[in-house]
N, CA, C and O atoms as a Tripos MOL2 file, in Angstrom:
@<TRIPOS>MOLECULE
protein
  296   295    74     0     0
PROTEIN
NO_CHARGES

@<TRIPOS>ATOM
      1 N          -1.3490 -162.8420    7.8710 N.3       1 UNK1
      2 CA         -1.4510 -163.2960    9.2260 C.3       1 UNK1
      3 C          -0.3070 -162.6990   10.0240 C.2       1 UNK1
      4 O           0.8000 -162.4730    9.5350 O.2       1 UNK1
      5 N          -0.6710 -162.4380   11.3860 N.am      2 UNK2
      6 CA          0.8980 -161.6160   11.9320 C.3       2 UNK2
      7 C           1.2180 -163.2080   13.2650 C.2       2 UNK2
      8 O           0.3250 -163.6150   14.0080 O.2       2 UNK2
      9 N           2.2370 -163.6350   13.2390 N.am      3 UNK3
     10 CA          2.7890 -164.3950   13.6070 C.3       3 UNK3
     11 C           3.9420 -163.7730   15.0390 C.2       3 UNK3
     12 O           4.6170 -162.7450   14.9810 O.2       3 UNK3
     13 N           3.8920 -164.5380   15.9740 N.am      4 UNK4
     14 CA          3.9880 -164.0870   17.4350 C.3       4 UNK4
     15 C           5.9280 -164.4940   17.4210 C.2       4 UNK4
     16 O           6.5360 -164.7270   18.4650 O.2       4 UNK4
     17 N           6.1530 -164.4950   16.9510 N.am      5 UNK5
     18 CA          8.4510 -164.3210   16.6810 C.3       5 UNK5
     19 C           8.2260 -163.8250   15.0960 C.2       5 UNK5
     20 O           7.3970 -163.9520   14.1950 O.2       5 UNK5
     21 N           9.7920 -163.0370   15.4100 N.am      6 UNK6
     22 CA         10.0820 -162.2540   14.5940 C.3       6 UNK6
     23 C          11.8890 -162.6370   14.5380 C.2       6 UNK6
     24 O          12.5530 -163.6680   14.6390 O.2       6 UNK6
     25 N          12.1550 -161.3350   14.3460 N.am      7 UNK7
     26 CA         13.6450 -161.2950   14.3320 C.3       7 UNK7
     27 C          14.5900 -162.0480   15.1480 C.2       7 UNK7
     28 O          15.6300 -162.6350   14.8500 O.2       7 UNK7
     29 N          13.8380 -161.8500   16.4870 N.am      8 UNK8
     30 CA         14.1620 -162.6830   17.6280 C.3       8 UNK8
     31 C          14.2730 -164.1920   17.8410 C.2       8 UNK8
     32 O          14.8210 -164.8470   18.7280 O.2       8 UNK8
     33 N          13.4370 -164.6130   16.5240 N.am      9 UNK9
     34 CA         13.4090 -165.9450   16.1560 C.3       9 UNK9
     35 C          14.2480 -166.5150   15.0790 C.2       9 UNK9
     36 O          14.3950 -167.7120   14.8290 O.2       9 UNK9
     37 N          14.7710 -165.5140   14.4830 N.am     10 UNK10
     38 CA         15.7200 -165.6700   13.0520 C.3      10 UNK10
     39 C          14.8020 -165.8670   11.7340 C.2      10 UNK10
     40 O          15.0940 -166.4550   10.6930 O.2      10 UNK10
     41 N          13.8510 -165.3350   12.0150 N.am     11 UNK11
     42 CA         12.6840 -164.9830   10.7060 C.3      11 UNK11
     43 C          13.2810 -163.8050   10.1620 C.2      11 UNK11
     44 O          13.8830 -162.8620   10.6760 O.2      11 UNK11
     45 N          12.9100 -164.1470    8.8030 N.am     12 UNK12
     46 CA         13.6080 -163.0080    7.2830 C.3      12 UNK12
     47 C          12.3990 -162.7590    6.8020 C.2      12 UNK12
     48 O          11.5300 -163.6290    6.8320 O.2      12 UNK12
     49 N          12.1100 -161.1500    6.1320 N.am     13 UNK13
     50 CA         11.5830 -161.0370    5.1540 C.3      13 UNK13
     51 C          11.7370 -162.3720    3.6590 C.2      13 UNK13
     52 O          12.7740 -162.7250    3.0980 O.2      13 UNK13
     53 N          10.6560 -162.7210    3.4540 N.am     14 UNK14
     54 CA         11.2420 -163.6220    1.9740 C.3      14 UNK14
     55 C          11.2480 -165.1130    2.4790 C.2      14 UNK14
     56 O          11.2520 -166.0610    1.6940 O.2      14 UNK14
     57 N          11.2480 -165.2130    3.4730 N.am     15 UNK15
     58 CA         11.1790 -166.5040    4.2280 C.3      15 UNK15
     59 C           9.5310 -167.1470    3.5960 C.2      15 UNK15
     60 O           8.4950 -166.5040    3.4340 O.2      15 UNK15
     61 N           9.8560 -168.9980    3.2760 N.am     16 UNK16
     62 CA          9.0290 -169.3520    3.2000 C.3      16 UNK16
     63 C           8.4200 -170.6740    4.7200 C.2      16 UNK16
     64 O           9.0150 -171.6710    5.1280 O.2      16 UNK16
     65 N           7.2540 -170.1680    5.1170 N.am     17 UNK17
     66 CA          7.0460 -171.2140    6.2380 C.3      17 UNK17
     67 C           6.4770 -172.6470    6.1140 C.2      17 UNK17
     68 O           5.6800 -172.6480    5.1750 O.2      17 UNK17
     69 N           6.5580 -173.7300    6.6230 N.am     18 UNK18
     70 CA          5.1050 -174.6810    5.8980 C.3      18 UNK18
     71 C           4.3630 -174.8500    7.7380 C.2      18 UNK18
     72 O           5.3290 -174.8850    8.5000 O.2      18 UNK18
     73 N           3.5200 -174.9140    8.2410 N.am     19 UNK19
     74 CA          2.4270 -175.6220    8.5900 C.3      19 UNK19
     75 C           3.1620 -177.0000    8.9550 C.2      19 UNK19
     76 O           3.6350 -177.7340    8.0880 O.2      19 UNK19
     77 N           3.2180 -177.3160   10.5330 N.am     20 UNK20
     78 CA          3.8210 -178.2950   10.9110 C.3      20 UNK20
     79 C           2.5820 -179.3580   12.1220 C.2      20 UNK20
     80 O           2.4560 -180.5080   12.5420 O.2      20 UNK20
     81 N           1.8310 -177.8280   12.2370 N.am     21 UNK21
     82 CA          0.9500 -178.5380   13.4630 C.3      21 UNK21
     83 C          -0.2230 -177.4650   13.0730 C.2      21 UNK21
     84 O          -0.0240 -176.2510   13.0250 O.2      21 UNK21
     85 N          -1.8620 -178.2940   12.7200 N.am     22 UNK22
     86 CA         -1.7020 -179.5310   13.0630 C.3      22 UNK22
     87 C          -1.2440 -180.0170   11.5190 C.2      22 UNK22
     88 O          -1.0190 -179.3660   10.4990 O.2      22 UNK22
     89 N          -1.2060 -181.6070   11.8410 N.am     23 UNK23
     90 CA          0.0820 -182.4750   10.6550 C.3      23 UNK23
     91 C          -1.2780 -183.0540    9.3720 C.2      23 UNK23
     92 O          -1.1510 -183.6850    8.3230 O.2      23 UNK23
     93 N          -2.4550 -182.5180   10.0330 N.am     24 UNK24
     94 CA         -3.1390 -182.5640    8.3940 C.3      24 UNK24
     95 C          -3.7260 -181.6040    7.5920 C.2      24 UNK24
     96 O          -4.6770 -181.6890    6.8150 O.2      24 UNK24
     97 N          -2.6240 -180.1640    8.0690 N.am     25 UNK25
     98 CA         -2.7770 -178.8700    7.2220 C.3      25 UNK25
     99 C          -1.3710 -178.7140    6.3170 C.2      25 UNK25
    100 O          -0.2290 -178.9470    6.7130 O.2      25 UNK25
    101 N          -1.8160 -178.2200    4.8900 N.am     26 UNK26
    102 CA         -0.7940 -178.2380    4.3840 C.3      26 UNK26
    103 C          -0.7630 -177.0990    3.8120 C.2      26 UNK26
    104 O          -1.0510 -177.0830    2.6160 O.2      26 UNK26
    105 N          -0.4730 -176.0500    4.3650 N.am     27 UNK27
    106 CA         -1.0310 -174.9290    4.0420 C.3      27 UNK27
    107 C           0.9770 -174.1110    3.9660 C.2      27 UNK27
    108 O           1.8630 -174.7620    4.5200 O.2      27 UNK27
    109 N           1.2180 -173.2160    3.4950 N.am     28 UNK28
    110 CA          2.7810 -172.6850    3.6380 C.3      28 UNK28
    111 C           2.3020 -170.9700    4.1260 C.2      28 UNK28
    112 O           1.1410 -170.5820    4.2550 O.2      28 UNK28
    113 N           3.4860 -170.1910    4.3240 N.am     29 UNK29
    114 CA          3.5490 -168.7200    4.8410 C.3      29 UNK29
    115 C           4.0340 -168.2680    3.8970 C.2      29 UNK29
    116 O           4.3650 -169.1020    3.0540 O.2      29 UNK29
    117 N           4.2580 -167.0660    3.6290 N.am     30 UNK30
    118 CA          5.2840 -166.5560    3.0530 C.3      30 UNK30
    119 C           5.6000 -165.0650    3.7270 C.2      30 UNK30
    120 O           4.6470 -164.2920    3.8290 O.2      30 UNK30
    121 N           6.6530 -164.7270    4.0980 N.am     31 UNK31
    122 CA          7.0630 -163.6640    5.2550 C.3      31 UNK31
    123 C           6.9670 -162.5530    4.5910 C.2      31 UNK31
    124 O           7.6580 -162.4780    3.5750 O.2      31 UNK31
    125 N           6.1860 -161.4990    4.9210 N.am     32 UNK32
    126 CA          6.4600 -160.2290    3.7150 C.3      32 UNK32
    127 C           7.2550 -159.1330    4.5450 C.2      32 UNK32
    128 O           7.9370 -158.1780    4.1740 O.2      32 UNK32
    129 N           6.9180 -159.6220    5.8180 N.am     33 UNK33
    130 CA          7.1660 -158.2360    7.3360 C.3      33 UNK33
    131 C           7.7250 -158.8750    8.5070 C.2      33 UNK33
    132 O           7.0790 -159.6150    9.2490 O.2      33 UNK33
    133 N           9.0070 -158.5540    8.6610 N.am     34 UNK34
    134 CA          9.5220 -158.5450   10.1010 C.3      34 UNK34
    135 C           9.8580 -157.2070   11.1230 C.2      34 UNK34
    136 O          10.3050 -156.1520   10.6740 O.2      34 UNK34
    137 N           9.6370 -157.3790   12.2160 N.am     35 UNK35
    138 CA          9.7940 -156.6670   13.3030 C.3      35 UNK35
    139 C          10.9040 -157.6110   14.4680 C.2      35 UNK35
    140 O          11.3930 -158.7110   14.2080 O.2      35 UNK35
    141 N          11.0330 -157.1070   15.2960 N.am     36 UNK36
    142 CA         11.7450 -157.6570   16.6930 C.3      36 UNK36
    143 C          11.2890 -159.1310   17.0470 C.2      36 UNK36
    144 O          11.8380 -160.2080   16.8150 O.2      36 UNK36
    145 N          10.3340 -158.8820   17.5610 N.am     37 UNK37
    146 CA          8.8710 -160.1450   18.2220 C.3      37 UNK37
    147 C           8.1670 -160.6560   17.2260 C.2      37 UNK37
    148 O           8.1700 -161.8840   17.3140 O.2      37 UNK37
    149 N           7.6310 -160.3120   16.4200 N.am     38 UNK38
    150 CA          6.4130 -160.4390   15.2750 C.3      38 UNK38
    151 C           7.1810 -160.3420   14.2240 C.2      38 UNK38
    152 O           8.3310 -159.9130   14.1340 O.2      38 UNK38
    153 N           6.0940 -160.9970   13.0070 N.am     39 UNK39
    154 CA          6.2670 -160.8170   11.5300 C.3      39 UNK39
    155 C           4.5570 -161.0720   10.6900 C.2      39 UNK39
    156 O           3.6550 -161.6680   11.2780 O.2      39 UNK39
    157 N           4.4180 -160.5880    9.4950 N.am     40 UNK40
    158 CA          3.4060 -160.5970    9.0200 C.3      40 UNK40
    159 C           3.6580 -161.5080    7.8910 C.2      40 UNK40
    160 O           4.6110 -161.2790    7.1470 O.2      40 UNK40
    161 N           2.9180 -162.4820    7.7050 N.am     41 UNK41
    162 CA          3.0140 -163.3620    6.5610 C.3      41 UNK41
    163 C           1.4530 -163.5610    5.5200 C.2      41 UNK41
    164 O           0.3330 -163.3420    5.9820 O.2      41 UNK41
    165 N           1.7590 -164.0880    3.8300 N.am     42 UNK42
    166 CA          0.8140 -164.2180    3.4370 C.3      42 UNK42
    167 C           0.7080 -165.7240    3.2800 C.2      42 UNK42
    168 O           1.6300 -166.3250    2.7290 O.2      42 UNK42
    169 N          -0.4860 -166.4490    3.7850 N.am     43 UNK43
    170 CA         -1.1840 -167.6210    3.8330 C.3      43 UNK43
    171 C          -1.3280 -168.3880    2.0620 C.2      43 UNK43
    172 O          -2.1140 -168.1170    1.1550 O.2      43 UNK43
    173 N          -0.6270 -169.0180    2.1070 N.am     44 UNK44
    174 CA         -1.0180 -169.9760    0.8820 C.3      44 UNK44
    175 C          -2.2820 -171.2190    1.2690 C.2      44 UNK44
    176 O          -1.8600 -172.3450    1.5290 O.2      44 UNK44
    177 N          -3.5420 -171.0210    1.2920 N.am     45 UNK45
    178 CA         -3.9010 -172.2240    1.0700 C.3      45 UNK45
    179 C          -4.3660 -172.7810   -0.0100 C.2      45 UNK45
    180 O          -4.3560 -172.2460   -1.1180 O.2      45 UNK45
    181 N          -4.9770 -174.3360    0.3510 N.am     46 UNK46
    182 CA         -5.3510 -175.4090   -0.8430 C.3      46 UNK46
    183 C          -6.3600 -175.7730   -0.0010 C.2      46 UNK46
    184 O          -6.6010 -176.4360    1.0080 O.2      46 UNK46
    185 N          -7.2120 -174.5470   -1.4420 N.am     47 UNK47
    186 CA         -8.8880 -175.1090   -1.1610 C.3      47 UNK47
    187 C          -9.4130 -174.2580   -0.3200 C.2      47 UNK47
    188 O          -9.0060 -174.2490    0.8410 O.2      47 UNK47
    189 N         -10.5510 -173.2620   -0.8000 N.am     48 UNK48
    190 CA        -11.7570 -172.0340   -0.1220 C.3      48 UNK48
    191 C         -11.8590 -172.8410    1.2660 C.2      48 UNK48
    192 O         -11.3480 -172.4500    2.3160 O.2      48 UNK48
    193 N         -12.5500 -173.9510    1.1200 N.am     49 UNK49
    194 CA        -13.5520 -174.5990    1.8850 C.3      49 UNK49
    195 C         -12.3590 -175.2660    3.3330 C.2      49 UNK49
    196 O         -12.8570 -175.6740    4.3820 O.2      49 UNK49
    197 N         -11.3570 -175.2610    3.1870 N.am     50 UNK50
    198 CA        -10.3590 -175.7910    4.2800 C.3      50 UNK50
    199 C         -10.4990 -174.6930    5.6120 C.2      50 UNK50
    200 O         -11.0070 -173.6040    5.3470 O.2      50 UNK50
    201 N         -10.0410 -174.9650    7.1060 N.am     51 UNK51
    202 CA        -10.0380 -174.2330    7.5750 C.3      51 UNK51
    203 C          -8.7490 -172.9870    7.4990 C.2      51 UNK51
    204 O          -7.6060 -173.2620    7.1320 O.2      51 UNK51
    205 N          -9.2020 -171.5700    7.9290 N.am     52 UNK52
    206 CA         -7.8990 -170.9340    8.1360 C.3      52 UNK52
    207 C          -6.9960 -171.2500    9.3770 C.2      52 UNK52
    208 O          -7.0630 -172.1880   10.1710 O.2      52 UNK52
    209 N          -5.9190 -169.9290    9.2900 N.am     53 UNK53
    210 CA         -4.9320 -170.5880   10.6910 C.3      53 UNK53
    211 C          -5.8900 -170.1870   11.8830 C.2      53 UNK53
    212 O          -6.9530 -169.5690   11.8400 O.2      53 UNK53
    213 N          -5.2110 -170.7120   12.9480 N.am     54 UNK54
    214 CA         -6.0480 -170.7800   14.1450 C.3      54 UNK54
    215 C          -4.6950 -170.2060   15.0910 C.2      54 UNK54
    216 O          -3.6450 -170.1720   14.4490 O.2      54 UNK54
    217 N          -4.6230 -169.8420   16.2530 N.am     55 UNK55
    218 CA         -4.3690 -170.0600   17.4490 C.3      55 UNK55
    219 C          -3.6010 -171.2260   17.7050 C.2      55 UNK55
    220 O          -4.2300 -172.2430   17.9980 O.2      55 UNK55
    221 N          -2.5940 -171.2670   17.6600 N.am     56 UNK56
    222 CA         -1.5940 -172.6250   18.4140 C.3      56 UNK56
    223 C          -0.9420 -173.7460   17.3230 C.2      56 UNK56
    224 O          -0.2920 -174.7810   17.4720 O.2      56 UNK56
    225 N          -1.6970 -172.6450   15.5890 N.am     57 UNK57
    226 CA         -0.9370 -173.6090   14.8590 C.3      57 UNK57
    227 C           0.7190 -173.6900   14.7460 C.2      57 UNK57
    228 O           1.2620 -172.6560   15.1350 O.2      57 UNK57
    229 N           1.4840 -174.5760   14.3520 N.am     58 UNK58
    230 CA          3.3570 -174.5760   14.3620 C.3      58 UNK58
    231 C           3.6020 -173.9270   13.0080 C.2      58 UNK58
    232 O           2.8090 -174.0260   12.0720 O.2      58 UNK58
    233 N           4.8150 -173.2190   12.9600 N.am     59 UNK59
    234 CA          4.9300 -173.1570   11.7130 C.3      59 UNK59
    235 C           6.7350 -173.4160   11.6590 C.2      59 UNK59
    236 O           7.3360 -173.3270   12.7300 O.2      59 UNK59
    237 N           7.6240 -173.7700   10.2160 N.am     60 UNK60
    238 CA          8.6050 -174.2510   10.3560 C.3      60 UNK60
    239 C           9.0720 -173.6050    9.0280 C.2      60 UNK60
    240 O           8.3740 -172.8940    8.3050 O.2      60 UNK60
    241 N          10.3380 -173.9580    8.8220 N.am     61 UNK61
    242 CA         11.1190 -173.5620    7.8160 C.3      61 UNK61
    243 C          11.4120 -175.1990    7.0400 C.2      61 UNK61
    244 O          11.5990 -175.3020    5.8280 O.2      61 UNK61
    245 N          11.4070 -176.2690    7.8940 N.am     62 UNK62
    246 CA         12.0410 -177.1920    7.1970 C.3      62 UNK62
    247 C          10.7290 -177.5380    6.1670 C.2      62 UNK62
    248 O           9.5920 -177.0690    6.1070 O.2      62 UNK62
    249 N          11.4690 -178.6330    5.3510 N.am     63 UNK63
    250 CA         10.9150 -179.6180    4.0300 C.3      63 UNK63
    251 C           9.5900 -180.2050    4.7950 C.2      63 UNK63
    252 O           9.7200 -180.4930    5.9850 O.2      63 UNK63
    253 N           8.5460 -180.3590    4.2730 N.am     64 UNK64
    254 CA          7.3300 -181.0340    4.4640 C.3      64 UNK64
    255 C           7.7520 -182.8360    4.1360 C.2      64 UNK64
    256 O           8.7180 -183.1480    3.4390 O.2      64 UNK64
    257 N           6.7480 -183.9360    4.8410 N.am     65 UNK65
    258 CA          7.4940 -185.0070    4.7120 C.3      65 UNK65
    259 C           6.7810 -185.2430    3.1140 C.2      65 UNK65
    260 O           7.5960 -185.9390    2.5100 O.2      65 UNK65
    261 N           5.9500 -185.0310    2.4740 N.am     66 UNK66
    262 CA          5.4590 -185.0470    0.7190 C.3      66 UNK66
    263 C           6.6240 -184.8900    0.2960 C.2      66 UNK66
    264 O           6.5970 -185.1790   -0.9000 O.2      66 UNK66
    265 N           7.5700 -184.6150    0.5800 N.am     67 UNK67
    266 CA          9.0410 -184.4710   -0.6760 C.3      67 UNK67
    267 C           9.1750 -183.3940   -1.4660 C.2      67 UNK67
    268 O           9.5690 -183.3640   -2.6320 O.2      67 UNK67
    269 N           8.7300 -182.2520   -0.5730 N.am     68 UNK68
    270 CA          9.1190 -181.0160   -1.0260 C.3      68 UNK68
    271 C          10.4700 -180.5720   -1.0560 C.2      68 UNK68
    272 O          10.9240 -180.4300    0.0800 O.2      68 UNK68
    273 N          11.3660 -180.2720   -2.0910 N.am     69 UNK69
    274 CA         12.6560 -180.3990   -2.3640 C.3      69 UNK69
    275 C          12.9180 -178.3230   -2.5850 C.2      69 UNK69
    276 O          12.1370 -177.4220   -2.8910 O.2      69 UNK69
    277 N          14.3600 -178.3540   -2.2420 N.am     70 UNK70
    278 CA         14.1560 -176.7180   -1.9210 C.3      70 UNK70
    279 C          14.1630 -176.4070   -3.4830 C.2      70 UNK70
    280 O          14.9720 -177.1700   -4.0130 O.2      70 UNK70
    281 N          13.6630 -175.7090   -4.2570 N.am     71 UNK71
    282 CA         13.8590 -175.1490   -5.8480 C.3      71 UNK71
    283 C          15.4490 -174.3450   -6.3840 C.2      71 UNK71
    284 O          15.9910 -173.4710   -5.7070 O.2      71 UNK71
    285 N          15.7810 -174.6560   -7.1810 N.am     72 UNK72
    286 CA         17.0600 -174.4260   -7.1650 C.3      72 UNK72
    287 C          17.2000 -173.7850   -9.0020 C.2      72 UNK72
    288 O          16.3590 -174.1060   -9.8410 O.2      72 UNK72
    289 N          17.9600 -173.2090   -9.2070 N.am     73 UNK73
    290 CA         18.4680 -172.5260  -10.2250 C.3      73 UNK73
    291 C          19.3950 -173.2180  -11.2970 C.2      73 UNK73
    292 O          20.1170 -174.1670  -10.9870 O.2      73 UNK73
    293 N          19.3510 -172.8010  -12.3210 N.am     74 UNK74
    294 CA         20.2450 -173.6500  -13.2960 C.3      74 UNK74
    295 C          21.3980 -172.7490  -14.0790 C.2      74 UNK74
    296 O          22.1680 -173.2890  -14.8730 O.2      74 UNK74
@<TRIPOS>BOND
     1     1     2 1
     2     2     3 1
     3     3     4 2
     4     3     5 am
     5     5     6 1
     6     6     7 1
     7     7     8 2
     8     7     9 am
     9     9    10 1
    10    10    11 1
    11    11    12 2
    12    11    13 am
    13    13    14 1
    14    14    15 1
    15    15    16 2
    16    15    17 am
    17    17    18 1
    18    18    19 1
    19    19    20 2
    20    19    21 am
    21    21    22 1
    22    22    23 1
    23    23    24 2
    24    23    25 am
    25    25    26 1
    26    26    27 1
    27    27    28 2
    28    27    29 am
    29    29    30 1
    30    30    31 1
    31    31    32 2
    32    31    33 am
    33    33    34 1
    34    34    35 1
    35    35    36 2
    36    35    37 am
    37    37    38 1
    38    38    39 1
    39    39    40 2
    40    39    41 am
    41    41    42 1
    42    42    43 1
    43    43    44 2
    44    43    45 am
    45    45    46 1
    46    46    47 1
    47    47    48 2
    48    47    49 am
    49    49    50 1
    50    50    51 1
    51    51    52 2
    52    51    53 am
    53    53    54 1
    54    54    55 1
    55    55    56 2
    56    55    57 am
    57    57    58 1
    58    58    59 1
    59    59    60 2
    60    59    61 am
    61    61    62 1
    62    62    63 1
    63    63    64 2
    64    63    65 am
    65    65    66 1
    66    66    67 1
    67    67    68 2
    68    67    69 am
    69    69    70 1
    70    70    71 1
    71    71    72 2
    72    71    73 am
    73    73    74 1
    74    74    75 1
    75    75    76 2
    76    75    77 am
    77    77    78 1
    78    78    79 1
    79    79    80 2
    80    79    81 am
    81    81    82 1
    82    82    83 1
    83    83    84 2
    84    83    85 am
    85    85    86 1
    86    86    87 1
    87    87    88 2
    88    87    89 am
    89    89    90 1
    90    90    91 1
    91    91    92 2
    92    91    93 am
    93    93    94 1
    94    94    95 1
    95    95    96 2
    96    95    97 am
    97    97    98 1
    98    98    99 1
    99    99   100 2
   100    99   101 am
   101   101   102 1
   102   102   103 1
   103   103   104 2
   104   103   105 am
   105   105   106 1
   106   106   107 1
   107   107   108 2
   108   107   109 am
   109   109   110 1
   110   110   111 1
   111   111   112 2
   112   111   113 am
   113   113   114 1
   114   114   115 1
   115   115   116 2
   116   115   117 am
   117   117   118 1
   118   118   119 1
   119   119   120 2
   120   119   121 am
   121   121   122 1
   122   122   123 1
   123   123   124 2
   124   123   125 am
   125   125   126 1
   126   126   127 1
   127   127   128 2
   128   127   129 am
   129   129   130 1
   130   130   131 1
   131   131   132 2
   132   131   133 am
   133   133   134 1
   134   134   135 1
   135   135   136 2
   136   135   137 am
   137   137   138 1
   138   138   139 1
   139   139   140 2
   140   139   141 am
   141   141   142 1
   142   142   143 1
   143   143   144 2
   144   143   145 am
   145   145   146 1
   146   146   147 1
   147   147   148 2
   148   147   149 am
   149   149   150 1
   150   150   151 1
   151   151   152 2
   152   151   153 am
   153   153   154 1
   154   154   155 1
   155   155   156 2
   156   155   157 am
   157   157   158 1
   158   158   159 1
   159   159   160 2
   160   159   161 am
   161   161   162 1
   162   162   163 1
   163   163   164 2
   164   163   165 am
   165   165   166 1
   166   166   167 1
   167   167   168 2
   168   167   169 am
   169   169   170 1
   170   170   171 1
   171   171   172 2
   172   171   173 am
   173   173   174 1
   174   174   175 1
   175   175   176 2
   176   175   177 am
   177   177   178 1
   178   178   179 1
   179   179   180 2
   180   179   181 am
   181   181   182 1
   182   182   183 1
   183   183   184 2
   184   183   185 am
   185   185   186 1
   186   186   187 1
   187   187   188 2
   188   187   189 am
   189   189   190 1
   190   190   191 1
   191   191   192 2
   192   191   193 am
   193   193   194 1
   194   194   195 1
   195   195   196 2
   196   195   197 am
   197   197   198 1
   198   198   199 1
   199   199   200 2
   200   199   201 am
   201   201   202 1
   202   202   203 1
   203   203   204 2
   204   203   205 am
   205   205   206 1
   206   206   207 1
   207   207   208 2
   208   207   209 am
   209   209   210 1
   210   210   211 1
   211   211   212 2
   212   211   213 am
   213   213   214 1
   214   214   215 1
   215   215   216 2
   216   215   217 am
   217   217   218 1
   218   218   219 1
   219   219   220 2
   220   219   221 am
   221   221   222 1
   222   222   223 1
   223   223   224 2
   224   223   225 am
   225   225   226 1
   226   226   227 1
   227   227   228 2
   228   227   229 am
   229   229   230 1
   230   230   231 1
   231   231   232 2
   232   231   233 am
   233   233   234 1
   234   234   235 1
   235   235   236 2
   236   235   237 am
   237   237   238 1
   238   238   239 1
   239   239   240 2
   240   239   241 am
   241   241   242 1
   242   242   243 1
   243   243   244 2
   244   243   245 am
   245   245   246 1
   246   246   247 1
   247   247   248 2
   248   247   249 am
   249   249   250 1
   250   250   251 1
   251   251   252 2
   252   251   253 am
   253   253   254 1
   254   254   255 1
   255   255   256 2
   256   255   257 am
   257   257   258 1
   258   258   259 1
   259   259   260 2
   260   259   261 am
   261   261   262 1
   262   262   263 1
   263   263   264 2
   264   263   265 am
   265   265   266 1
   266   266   267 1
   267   267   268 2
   268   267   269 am
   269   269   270 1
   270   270   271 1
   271   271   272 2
   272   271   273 am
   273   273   274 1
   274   274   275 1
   275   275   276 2
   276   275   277 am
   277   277   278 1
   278   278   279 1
   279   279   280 2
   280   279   281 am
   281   281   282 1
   282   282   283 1
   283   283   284 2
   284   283   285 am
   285   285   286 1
   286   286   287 1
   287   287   288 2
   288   287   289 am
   289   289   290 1
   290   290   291 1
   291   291   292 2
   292   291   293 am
   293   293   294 1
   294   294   295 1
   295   295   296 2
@<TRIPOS>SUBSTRUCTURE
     1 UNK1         2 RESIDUE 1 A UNK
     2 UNK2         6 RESIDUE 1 A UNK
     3 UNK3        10 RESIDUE 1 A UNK
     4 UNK4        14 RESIDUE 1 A UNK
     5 UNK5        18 RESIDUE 1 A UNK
     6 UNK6        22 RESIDUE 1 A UNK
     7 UNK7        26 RESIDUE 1 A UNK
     8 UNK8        30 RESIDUE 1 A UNK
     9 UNK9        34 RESIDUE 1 A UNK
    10 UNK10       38 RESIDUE 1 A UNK
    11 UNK11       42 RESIDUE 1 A UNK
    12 UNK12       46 RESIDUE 1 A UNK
    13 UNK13       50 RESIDUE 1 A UNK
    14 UNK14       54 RESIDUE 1 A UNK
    15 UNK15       58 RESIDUE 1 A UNK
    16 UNK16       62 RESIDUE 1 A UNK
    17 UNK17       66 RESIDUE 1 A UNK
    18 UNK18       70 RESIDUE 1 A UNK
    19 UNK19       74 RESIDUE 1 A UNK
    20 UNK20       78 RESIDUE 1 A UNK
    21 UNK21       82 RESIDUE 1 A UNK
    22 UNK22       86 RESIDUE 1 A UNK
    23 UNK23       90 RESIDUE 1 A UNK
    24 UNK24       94 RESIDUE 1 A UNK
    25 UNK25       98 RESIDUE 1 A UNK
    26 UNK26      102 RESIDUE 1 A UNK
    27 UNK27      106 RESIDUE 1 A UNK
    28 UNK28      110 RESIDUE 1 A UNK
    29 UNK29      114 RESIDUE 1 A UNK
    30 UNK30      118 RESIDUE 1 A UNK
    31 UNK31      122 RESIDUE 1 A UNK
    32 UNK32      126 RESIDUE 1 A UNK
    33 UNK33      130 RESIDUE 1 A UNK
    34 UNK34      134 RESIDUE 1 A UNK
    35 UNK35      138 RESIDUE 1 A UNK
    36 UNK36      142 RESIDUE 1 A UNK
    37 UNK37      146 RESIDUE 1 A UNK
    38 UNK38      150 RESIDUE 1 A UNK
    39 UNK39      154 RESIDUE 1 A UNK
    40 UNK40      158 RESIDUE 1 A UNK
    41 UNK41      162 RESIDUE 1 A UNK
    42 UNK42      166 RESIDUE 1 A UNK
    43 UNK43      170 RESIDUE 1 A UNK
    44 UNK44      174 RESIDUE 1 A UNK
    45 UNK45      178 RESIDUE 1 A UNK
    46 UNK46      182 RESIDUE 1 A UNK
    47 UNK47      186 RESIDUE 1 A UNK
    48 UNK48      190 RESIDUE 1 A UNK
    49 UNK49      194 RESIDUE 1 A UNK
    50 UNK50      198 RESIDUE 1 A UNK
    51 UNK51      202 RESIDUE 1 A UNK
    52 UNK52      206 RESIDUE 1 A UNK
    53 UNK53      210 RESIDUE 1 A UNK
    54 UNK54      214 RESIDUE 1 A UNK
    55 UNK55      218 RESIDUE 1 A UNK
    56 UNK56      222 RESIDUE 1 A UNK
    57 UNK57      226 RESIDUE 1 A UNK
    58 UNK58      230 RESIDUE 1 A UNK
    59 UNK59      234 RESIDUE 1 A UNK
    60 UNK60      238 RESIDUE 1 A UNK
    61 UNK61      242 RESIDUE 1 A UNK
    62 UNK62      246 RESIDUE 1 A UNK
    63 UNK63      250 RESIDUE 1 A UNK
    64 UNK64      254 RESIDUE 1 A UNK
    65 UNK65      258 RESIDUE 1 A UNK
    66 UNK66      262 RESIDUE 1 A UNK
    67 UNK67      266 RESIDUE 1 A UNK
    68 UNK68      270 RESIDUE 1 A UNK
    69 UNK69      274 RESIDUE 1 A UNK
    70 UNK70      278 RESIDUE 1 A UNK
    71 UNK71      282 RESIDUE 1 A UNK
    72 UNK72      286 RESIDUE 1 A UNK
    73 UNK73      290 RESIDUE 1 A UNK
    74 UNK74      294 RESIDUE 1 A UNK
């Protein structure tokens, strides 16, 4: 999906996004491509049959409220 901020927004290659709006998609990004303005991300969803992104969906960097905890190393 190519996503409308980029660099300009403080988006990274490697960046993971989640789906903030609307609040009963739970779908994440994952950033493969940044530019200036834009970036290109790949769509994680759950479930064929769900809708894709649309037009005016949010997307965020923070924790989802499910208790997604950041993954960490040992």
């Amino acid at each position: 999906m190519t996503l409308d901020a980029g660099k300009n927004k403080g988006l990274l290659k490697g960046m993971k996004l989640r789906v903030t709006q609307p609040a009963d998609v739970f779908e994440s990004v994952a950033i493969t491509k940044v530019d200036e303005t834009t970036a290109e991300g790949v769509m994680t969803q759950i479930g064929e049959e769900e809708p894709g992104p649309e037009k005016g969906w949010r997307l965020s960097t923070r924790y989802n409220w499910a208790g997604d905890k950041p993954q960490t190393t040992k």
